[in-house]
C-alpha positions in Angstrom: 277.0 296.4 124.0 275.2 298.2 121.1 274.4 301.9 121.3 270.6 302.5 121.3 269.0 303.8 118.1 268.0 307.6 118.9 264.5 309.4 117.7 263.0 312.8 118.3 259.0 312.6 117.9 257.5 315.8 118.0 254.0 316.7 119.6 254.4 313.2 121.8 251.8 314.3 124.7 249.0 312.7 123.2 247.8 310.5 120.2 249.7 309.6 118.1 252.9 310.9 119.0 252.7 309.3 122.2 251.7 306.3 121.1 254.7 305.9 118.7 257.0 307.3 121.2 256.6 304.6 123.9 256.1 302.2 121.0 259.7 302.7 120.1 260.8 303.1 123.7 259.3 299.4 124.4 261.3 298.1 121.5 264.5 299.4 122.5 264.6 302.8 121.4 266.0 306.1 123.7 262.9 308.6 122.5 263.4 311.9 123.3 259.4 313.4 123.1 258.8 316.8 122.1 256.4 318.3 124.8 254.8 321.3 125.8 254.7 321.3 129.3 255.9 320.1 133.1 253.0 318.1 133.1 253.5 316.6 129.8 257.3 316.5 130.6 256.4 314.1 134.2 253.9 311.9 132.1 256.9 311.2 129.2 259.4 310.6 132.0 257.5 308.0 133.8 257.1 306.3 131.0 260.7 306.0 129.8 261.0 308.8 127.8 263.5 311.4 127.5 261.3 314.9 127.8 262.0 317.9 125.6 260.3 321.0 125.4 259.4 321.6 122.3 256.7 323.9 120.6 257.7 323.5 117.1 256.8 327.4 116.4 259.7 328.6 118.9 262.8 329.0 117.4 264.6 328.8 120.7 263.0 325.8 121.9 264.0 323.6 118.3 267.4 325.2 119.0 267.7 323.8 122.5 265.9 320.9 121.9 269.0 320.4 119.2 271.6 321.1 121.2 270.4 318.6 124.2 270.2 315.8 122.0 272.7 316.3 119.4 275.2 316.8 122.2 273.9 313.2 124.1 273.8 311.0 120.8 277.2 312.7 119.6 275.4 314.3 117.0 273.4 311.3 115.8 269.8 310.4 115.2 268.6 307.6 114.2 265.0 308.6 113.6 262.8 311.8 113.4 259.4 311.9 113.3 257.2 315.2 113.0 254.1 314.7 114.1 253.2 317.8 116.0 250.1 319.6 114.3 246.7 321.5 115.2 243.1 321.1 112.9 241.9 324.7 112.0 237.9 324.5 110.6 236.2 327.2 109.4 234.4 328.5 106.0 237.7 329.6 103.7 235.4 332.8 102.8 235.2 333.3 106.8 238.2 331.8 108.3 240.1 334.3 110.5 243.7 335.0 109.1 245.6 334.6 112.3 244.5 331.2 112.5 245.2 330.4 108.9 248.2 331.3 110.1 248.8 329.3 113.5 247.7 326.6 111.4 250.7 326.3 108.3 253.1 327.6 110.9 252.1 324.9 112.9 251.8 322.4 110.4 254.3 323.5 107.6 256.9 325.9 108.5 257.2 323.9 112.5 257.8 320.6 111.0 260.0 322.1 108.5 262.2 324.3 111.0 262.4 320.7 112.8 263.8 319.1 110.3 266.5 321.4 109.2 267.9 321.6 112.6 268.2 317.9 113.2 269.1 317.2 109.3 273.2 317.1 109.8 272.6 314.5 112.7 270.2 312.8 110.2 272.6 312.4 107.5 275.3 311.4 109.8 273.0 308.6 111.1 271.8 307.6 107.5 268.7 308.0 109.9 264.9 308.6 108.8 262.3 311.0 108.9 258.7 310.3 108.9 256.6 313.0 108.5 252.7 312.6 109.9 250.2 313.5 107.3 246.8 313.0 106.9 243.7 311.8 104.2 243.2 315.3 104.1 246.3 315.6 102.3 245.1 314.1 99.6 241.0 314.8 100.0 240.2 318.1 100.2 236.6 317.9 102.8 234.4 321.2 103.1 235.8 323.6 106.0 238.9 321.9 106.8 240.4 324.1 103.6 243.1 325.4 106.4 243.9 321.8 107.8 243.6 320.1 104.0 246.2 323.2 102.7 248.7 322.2 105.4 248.7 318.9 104.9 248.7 319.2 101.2 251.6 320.8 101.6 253.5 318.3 104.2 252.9 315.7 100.9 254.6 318.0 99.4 257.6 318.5 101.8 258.1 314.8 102.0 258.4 314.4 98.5 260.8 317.3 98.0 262.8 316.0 101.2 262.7 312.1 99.8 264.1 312.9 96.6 267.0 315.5 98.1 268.0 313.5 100.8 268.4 310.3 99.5 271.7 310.5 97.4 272.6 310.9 101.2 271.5 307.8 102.4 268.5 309.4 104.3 265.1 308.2 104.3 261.9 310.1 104.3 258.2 308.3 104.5 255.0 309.7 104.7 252.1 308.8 107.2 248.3 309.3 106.0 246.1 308.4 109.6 242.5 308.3 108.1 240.4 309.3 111.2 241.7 308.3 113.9 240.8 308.3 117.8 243.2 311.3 119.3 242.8 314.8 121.3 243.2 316.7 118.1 239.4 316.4 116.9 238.3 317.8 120.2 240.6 320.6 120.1 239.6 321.1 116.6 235.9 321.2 117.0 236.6 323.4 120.1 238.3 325.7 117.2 235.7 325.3 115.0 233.1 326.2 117.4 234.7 329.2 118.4 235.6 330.7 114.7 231.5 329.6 114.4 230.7 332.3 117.1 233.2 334.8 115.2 231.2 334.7 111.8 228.9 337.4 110.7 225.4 337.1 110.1 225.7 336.5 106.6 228.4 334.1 106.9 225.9 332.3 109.6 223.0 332.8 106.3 225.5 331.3 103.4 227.5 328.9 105.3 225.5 327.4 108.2 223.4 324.8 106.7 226.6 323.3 105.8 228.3 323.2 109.5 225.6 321.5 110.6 225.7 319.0 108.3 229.6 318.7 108.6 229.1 318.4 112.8 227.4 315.7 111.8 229.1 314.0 109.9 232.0 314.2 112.1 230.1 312.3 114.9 229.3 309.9 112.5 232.6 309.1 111.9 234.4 309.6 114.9 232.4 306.2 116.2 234.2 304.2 113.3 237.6 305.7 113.7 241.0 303.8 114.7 242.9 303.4 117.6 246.3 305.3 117.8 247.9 301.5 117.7 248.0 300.9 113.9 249.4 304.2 112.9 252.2 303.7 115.9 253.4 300.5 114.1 253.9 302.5 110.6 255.7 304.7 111.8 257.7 302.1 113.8 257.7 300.1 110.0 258.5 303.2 108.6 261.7 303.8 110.7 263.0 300.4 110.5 262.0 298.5 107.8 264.9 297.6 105.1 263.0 299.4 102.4 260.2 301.4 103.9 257.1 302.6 101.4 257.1 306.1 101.0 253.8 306.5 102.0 251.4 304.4 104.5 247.7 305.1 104.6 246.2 304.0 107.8 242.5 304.3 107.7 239.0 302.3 107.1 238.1 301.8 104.1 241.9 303.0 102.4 241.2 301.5 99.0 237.7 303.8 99.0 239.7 306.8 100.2 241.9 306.2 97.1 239.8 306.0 94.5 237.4 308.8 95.7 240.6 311.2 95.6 241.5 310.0 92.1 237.6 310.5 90.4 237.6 313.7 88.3 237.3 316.7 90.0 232.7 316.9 89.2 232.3 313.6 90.6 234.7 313.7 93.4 232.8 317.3 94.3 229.3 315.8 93.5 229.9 312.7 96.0 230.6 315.0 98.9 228.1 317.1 98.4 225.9 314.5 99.0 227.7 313.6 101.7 226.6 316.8 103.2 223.7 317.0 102.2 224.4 319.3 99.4 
């Protein structure tokens, strides 16, 4: 009888990490999913998965988290996929440092710790990592600087990683989800609205013409973004397929996305802008 392929998905309570997680579950996988809480923990268990707790900003969690799994798969894994993250908005003039902060620890320094603790099992799979960006990794919208920056930066990580790991035999893809329908928005806006209340009066003066317009906006297109499904199955192409792409952009209108974020840098600017009313 074969062994089950192994994965780790990280932030897999909602969205898109639970949606890939009991993806790969249905299709044969044993998913351990990175979770935050008993409740979280019951919900992944009655649905086949194996429950970890795991906030990806606690060194002792990834450390236990490691030595569960490692010690189960014989120090295998066959797949790891970070997708744990949090949407800071605010003015970059305005935003509050500590959450600047929350938001690459989070983002860039949690997904990295992740992988360098589950990299030997990795490498002794020949397993994969996917690593769950965003458009905003590559378009750069006003007051999601913070978010933009961290994802920026996980482009960056997954090229660094792709190139270094595969003499080794690993893999490394990247995910771009466009907007999609998940519990991050509304956590984000809930963020936003509260770093709103935190700015000054003359922050309120320079900056909040534009947060209207952006509130907007985002209503605007939350009602033609995607369902968690699509991204699910790149990862699941990403973590299986012979030859997987090293990135996979999963949004409306991807070939507009693209060539808005290669225009020169006036046009590019000028276009949102108008976008907000600018």
């Amino acid at each position: 009888m074969a062994t089950k392929k192994t994965a780790l998905v990280t932030g897999a309570s909602t969205g898109i990490g639970e949606a890939a997680a009991r993806l790969l579950h249905g299709r044969g996988w044993r998913v351990y999913a990175g979770v935050r809480n008993d409740q979280a923990a019951q919900n992944a268990e009655k649905n086949g998965l194996v429950p970890v707790v795991l906030d990806v900003v606690n060194t002792e969690h990834i450390a236990s988290a490691a030595d569960k799994i490692l010690s189960e798969t014989h120090g295998r894994l066959d797949g790891l996929v970070n997708n744990a993250g949090v949407a800071v908005a605010a003015p970059m003039e305005f935003v509050p440092l500590e959450e600047l902060r929350d938001q690459l620890e989070v983002n860039v320094v949690g997904l990295t710790a992740v992988t360098q603790a589950f990299l030997p099992a990795l490498r002794h799979a020949k397993g994969r990592i996917v690593n769950v960006g965003s458009i905003s990794g590559i378009l750069t919208t006003p007051l999601m600087g913070p978010y933009c920056a961290s994802k920026y930066a996980v482009e960056a990580i997954s090229d660094a990683l792709r190139q270094e790991l595969a003499p080794h035999g690993v893999k490394v893809a990247l995910i771009q989800p466009g907007r999609i329908i998940t519990p991050i928005w509304q956590k984000s806006m809930q963020r936003a609205e509260a770093n709103e209340e935190k700015l000054p009066e003359e922050g309120r003066k320079l900056y909040g013409k534009l947060i209207e317009a952006v509130k907007k906006s985002v209503k605007h297109v939350e009602k033609d973004a995607l369902p968690v499904e699509p991204v699910a199955e790149a990862i699941w192409h990403a973590l299986t397929a012979p030859e997987p792409k090293s990135r996979y952009l999963v949004a409306k209108k991807s070939l507009f996305i693209k060539l808005v974020a290669n225009l020169p840098d006036k046009l590019r600017d000028s276009l949102i802008r108008k976008q907000f009313g600018g």
